[in-house]
C-alpha positions in Angstrom: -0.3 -13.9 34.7 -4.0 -12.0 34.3 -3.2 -9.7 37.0 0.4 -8.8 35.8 -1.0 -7.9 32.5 -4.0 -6.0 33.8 -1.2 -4.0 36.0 1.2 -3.4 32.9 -2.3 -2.5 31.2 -3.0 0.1 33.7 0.8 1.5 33.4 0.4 1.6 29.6 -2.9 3.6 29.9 -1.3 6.1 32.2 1.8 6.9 29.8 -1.3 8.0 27.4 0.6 6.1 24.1 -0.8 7.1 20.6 -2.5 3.4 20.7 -2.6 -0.4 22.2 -2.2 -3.4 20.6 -2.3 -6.3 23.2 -3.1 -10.2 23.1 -5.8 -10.9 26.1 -5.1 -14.0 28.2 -8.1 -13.6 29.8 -11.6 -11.5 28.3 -13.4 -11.3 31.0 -10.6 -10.1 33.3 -9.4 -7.3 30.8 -12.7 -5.9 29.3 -12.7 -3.5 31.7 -9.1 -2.5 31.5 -9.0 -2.4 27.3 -12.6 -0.1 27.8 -10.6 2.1 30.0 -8.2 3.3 27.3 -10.6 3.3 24.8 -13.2 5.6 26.8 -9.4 7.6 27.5 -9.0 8.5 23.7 -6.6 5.5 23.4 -7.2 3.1 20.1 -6.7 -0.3 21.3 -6.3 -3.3 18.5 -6.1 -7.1 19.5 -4.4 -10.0 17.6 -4.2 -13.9 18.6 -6.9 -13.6 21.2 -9.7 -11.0 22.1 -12.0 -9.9 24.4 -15.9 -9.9 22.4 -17.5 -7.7 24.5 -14.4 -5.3 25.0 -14.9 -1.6 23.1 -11.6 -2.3 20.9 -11.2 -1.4 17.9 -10.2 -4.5 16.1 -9.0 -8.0 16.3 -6.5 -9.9 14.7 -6.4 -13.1 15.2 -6.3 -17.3 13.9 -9.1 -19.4 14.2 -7.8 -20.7 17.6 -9.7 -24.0 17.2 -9.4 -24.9 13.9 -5.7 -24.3 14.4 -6.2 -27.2 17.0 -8.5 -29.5 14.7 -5.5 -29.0 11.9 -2.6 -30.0 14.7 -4.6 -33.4 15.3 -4.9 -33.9 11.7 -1.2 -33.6 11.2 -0.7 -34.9 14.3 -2.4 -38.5 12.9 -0.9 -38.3 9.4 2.7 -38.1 11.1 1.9 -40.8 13.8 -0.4 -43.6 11.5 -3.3 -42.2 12.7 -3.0 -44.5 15.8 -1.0 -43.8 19.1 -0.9 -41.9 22.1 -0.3 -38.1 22.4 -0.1 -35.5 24.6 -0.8 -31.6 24.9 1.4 -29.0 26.2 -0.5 -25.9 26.4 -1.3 -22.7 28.9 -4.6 -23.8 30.4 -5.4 -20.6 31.7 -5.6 -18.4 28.2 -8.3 -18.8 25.8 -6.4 -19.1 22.9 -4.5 -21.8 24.0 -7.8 -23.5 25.7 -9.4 -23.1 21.8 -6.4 -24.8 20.6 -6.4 -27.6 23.0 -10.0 -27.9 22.8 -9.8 -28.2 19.0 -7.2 -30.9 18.9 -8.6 -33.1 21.5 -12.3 -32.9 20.1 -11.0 -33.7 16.7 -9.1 -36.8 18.1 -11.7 -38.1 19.8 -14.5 -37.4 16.8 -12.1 -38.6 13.7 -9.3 -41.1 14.9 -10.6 -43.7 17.4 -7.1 -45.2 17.2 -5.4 -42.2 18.9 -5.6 -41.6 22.8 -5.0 -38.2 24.1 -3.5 -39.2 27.3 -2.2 -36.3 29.3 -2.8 -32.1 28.9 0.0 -30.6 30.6 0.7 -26.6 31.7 3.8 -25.3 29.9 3.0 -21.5 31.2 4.5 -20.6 28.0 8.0 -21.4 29.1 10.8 -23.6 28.1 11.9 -24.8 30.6 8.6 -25.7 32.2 7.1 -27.2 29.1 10.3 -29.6 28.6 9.9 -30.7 31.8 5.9 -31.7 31.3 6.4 -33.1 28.0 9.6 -35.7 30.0 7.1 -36.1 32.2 4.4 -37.1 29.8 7.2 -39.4 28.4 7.7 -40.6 31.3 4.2 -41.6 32.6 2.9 -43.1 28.9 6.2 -44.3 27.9 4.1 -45.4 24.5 3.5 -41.8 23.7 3.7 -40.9 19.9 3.5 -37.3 19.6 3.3 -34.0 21.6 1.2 -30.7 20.7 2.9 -27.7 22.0 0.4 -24.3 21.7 2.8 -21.6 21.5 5.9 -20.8 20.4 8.5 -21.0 23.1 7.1 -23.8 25.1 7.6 -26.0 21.4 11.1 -25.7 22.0 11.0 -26.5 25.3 9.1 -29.8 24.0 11.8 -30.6 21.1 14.2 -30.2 23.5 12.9 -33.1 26.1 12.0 -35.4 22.9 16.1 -34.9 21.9 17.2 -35.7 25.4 15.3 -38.4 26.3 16.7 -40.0 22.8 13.0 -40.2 21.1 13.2 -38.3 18.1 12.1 -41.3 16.0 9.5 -42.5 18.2 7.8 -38.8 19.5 6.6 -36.2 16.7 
């Protein structure tokens, strides 16, 4: 949540910490916030996804959407280039939007056999993203591969592929 982390943000400026490093879910939203510590003497560094117009100091990070545009390209060799598939994802962060926005684009510019049928919010949790990938198996029942853009929510994803019995037929 934006405003949870611009809160925690605030709390961590207060304590006055030696420095910040922080991943921003949304730039626009914590610009101001990241500019506040480092007006306050406070280095702040970003990694996975930054905020361009923010005063930090650095930024660490993948190429969001070429990370996506690899995913569909693995996604096609391990499904025959041909199929359904789905995305589980956090619409609300830019990284994740990159991501998404790099696998679908690719799909749709280099395998005209593939159909991405459903995006789905996983808000990053387990439990949440198993349930929309069953869902997604559940609605296109052809389906031949998820994407999962982060970490935790992927389990969540093997773990509905497993119990719905589809580990041969959903990469």
């Amino acid at each position: 949540d934006v405003h949870e982390q611009m809160t925690v943000l605030e709390q961590v400026i207060a304590k006055k910490p030696a420095g910040i490093a922080l991943t921003v879910m949304n730039p626009e939203a914590l610009t101001p916030t990241i500019d506040k510590a480092v007006d306050a003497g406070i280095p702040v560094v970003l990694f996975d996804a930054g905020a361009p117009l923010s005063k930090a100091y650095a930024l660490l990070a993948t190429d969001n959407y070429r990370a996506g545009v690899t995913a569909a390209r693995t996604m096609a060799s391990l499904i025959g280039e041909r199929g359904d598939v789905g995305v589980v994802t956090l619409p609300n962060q830019l990284n994740h939007q990159e991501r998404t926005n790099g696998f679908k684009e690719t799909i749709a510019s280099e395998f005209p056999d593939m159909r991405l049928v459903a995006v789905m919010d996983g808000k990053g949790d387990r439990i949440v993203s198993r349930d929309a990938a069953t869902d997604i198996m559940e609605r296109y029942p052809t389906v031949s591969g998820i994407f999962n853009t982060d970490a935790v929510g992927g389990v969540g994803v093997a773990d509905a592929v497993r119990l719905k019995h589809k580990q041969h037929e959903v990469k």
